[in-house]
N, C-alpha and C positions, 0 to 999 in steps of 0.2 A: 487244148493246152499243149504248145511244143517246148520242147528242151531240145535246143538245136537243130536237129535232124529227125528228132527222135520225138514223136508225138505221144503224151502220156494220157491225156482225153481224147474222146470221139464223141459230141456232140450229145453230153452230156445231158438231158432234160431230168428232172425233181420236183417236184413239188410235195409242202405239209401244208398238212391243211391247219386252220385254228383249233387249237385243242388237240392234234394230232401227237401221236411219239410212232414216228416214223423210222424202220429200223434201215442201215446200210451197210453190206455185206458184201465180202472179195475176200480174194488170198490177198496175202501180201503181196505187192507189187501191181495190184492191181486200179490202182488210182485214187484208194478213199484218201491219202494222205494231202496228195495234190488238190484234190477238189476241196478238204477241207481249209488249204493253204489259201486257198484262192478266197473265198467266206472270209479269211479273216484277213484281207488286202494283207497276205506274205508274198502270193504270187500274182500276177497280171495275166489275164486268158488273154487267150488271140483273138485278133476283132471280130467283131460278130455276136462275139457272148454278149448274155444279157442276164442279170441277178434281179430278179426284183421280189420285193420285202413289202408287206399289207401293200398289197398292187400298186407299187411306185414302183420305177427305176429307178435304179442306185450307179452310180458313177462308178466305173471299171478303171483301177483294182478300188477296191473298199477302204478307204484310209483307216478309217475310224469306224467300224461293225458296230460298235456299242450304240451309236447315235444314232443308226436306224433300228435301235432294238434286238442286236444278233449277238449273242457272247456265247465263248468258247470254252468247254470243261475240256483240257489235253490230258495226254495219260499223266506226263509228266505235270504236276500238281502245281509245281515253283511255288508252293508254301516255305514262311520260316519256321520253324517248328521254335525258334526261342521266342517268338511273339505270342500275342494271344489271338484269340477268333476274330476278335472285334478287328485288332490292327489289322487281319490278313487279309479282313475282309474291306477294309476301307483303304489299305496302304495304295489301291489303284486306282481309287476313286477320289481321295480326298476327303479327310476329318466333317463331320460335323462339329461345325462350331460358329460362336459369334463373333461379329468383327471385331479384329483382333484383341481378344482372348486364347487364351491355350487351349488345345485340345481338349475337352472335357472327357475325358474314360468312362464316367457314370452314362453321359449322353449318347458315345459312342454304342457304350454297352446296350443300353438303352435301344437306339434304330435296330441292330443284332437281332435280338431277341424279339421284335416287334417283325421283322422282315423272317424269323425264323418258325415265328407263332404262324403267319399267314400259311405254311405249308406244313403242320402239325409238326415240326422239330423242335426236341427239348437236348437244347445244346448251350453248355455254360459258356453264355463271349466272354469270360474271363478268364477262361481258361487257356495253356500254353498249348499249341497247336503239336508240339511236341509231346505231349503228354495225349494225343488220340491215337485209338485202332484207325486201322487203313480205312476202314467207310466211312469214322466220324471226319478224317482229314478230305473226303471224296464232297462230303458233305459241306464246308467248309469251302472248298472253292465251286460247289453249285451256289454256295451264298452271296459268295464273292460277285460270281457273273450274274444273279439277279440283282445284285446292289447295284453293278455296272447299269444296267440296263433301268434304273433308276424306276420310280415310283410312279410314276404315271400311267395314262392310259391307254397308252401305247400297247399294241400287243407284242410279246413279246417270243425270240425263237432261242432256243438255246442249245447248241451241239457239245454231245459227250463225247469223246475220242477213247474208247475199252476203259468206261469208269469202276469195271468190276475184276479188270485183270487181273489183280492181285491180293481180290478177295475171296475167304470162306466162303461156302451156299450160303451158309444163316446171313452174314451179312450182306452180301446180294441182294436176298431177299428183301431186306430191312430199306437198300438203296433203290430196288426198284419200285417198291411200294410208295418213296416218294417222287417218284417218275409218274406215277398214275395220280397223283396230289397235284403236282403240278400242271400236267394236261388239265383235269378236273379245273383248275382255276384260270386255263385261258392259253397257260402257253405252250407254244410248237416246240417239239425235242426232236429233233433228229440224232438217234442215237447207234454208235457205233460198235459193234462186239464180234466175236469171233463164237462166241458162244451161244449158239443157235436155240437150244432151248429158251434161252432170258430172251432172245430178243421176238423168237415166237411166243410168249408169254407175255411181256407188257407191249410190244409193237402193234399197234393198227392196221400197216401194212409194212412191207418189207422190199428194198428196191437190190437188187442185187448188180455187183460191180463186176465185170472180168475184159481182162483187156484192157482196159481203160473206157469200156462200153456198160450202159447200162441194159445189161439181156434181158431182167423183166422185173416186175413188179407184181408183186401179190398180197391178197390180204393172206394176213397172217392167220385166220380162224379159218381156214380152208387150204391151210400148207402145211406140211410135215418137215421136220430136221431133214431126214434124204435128199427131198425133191429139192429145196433149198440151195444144200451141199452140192448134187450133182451140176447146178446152173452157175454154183460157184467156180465150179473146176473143168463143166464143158462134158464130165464122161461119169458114169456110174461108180459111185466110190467102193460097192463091193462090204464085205464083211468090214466094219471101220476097226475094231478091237485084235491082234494078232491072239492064238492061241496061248494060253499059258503055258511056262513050260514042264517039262515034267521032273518033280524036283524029288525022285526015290533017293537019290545021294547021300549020305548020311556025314561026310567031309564038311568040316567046319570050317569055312574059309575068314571069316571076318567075327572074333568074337571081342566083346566088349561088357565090361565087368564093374559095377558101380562109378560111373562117370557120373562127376561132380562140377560143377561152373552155373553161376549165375541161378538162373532159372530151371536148371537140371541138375536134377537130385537122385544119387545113388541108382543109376539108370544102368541096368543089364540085359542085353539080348543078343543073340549070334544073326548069321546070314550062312547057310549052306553052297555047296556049287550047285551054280545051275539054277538058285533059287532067287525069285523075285521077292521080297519083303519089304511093305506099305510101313509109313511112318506118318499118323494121320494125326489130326483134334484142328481145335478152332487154337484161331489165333490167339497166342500170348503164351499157349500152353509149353512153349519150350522145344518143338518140333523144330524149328528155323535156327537154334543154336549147333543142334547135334551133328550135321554135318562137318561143319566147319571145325570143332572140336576134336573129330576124329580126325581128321585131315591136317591138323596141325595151324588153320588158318586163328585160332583163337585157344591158347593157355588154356589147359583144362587144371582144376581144382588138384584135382583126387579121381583113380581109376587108374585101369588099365585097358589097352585097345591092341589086338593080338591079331594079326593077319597071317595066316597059313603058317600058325606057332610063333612066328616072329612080331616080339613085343614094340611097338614102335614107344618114341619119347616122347612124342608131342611137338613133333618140329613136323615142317611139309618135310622137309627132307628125308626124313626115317619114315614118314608115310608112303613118299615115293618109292623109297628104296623097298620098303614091302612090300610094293603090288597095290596102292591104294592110289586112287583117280578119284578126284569132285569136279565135276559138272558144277559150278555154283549157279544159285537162285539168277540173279544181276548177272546177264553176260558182259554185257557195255559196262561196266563199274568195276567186274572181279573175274573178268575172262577172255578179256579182249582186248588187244593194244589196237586204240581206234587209228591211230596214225598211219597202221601201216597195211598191206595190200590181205587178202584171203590167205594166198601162200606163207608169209611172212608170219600170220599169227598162228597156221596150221601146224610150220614146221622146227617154233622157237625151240621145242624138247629136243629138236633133233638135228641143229646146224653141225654138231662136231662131224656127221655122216659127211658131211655137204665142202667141208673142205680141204682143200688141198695146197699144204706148204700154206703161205701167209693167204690164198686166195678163195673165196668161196664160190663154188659153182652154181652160179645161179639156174644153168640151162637144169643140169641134177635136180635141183631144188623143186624148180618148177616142173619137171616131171614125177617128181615125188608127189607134192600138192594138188599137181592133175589127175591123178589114177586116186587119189585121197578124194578130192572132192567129187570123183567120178562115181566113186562105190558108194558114196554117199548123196548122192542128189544133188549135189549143190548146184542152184541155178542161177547168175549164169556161171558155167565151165571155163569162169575167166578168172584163173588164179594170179595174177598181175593189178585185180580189180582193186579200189579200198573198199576195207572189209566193210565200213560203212556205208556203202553202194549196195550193199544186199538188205533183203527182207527178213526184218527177227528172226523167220523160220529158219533161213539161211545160214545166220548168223550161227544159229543154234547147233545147226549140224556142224559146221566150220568144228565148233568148239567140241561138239563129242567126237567129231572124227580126230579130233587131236588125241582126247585122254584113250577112249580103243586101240589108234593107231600105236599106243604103249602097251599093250596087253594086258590093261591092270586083270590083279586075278579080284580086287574089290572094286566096285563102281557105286561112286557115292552119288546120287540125280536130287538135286535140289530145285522140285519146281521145276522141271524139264521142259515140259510143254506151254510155259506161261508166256504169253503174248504171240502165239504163232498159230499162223491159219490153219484149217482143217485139214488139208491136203498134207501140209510138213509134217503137224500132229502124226499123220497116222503112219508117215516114213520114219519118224522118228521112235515111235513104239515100236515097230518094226525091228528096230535098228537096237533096241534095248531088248526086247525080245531073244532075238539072235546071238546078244552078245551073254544072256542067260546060259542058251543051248551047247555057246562054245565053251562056257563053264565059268563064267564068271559068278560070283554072289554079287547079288546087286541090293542097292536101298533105296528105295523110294520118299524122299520126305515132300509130301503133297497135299497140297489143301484141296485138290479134286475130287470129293470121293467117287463119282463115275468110275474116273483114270485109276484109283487106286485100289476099287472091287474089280474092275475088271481087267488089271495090269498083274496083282501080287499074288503070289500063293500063302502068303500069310501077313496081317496085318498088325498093327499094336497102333492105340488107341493112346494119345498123348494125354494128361490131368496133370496140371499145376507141375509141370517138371518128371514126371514119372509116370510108365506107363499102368493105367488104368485096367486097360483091358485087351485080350489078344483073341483074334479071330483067326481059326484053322482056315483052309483052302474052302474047306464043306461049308462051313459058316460065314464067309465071304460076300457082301452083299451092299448097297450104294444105302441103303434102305438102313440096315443094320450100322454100320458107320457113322450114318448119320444119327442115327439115334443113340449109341454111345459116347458120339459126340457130344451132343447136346445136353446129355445126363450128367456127364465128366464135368460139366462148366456150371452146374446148379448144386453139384453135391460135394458140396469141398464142405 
């Protein structure tokens, strides 16, 4: 596959077999986006390619995937959440119904539930797609694309593009177990993740991307996460977790004192210098608000939020002015002007440097952004790029080299590492690590617990809006997290 000059496949070869959940792994930028484009006739390969589906040839590009049995789970869901399961499920396929007659909703409900029983799902079609946790909505467009792919005996392949990114373990869990329900009754998954455990856990084998080359394929009951890793990125990735830092400092840099909004109730905790602190539970629990509350992106109730003494008001602006920086969850949605170049989003805090009398320096600018994206990895070292020309991981750094490049003395990380390859992952802990040492308080609000037993030196455990439980540096454990977790959400 070329893009101009610039060739993004090399002679790509895949195969799943029937019944297979075959896994597909790369850093970003390394071709799984392209080859998935191509599956769902977006792009057109160069001649020569060839697709074929139950050993037919398929006509290059694929107009219509669905008609030879192939549909696509994307990360992006493109559900309406003010509709219900059944519409969201049928809005691309077409109502059941009798000639002309109106839609019948019972009947609708009806196929739903019958296409949902087949793969043991107890999911209400009546229900408003807006009213699901992120795995019932994940769930919900795997319905979709088997409804696509229509009832017949056709065997059927179906690709997931990171259907767990922005899920809890527990619910993971619950998604991949209907990954092995589905192989089990026939059909082929090629599934896509960054998250090497899940995919050597329900994968049969495992096809690794880099370059735009497929380097190898292995079964998956005879690989390890490392050896994986390493064929992802070409070199030995080394210790993956940075040290923790050492957090003896007894300076209270970020404290915060019965914070009240919504789903967060009378919630008090500090951050020291220097010190890493985890912000964990399952989803719902009210972990995903607190960021943004401190930071001024959302009205808090009742409380108070105290940065190196200085009380802020509840505006970004008085959070700025105190030394406080968010990282948000959504970079493309809440941290990113997509329109404009890597530079340009880099150095929005900081144009007043940049100009002179009515004109702005661009050459300034761009040397500003290039020693920024230098000390921080950014790859490629083309500050002039659009920022949407990079790889999430990319993106990601773009956006904390911004809030560091301010010095905050608080660093708020919502979700830090979500959707970014292993290689960026571990520059970017790195990178948090570091910005601990040079004295920053930092907070973690992460549904990883791996990332966040082995990132924080103390943890707090989210329950229905208030912290539950807190775990010291010594007590610290992926294991231990988890099982507070999952206590917190049965013992209300």
């Amino acid at each position: 596959m070329t893009f101009g000059s610039v060739q993004v496949l090399h002679g790509v070869d895949l195969s799943i077999a029937h019944g297979e959940i075959h896994g597909l792994v790369g850093e970003n930028g390394s071709g799984k986006s392209t080859f998935v484009k191509i599956l769902g006739g977006i792009h057109t390969p160069d001649s020569g390619s060839e697709v074929h589906l139950h050993d037919s040839a398929m006509p290059l590009p694929l107009r219509d995937p669905q008609q030879h049995g192939l549909a696509i789970v994307h990360q992006d869901l493109a559900l309406v959440e003010s509709m219900s399961v059944a519409d969201n499920t049928g809005i691309s396929t077409g109502y059941e119904r009798r000639l002309a007659a109106p839609i019948g909703s019972r009947r609708e409900a009806a196929v739903v539930r019958t296409l949902a029983e087949q793969f043991g799902i107890d999911l209400d079609p009546n229900r408003l797609v807006g009213m699901l946790s992120p795995a019932e909505r994940t769930v919900v467009a795997i319905l979709r694309a088997l409804r696509q792919l229509g009832d017949g005996d056709q065997r059927k392949v179906i690709i997931l593009d990171e259907p767990t990114a922005a899920l809890p373990r527990g619910e993971s869990l619950r998604l991949l177990e209907l990954l092995r329900t589905m192989a089990s009754n026939g059909t082929a998954v090629l599934y896509i993740s960054h998250h090497m455990n899940e995919v050597l856990s329900v994968c049969d084998r495992v096809s690794v991307l880099r370059n735009g080359r497929i380097v190898a394929t292995r079964e998956s009951s005879s690989s390890t996460e490392s050896e994986i890793v390493e064929l992802m990125l070409g070199y030995e990735l080394g210790e993956f977790y940075p040290d923790k830092p050492q957090s003896s400092n007894d300076v209270v840099r970020l404290d915060v004192k019965e914070l009240t909004h919504g789903t967060v109730s009378n919630l008090s905790f500090h951050a020291r210098r220097g010190e890493i602190v985890g912000v964990t539970g399952l989803t719902g629990m009210g972990q995903d608000e607190i960021p943004y509350l401190l930071a001024g992106g959302r009205t808090r109730l009742s409380g108070e939020v105290t940065v190196d003494g200085n009380v802020t008001n509840g505006a970004p602006r008085s959070a700025k002015v105190c030394g406080m920086q968010l990282v948000p969850g959504n970079r493309q949605r809440d941290a990113l002007w997509l329109g404009g170049s890597a530079s340009e989003n880099l150095t929005l805090p900081f144009l007043k440097n940049f100009w002179r009398g009515l004109r702005l320096r661009r050459s300034t600018e761009h040397e500003f952004s290039g020693q920024a994206l230098r000390d921080f990895g950014v790859r490629p070292l083309r500050p002039s790029l659009e920022i949407t020309k990079f790889s999430g991981g990319n993106q990601q750094k773009v956006v904390m080299a911004r809030a560091l490049r301010q010095k905050p003395g608080v660093l708020l990380l919502h979700e830090p590492t979500q959707g970014v390859d292993v290689g960026a992952k571990k520059e970017i802990l790195n990178v948090v690590r570091q910005a601990a040492a040079d004295g920053a308080a930092i907070v973690v609000f992460s549904s990883d617990a791996e990332e966040v037993a082995q990132l924080c030196n103390r943890v707090h455990i989210m329950r229905y809006g208030s912290i539950s439980a807190t775990l010291s540096e010594s007590e610290v454990s992926e294991d231990r997290i988890l099982s507070l977790s999952q206590h917190s959400s049965v013992s209300k």
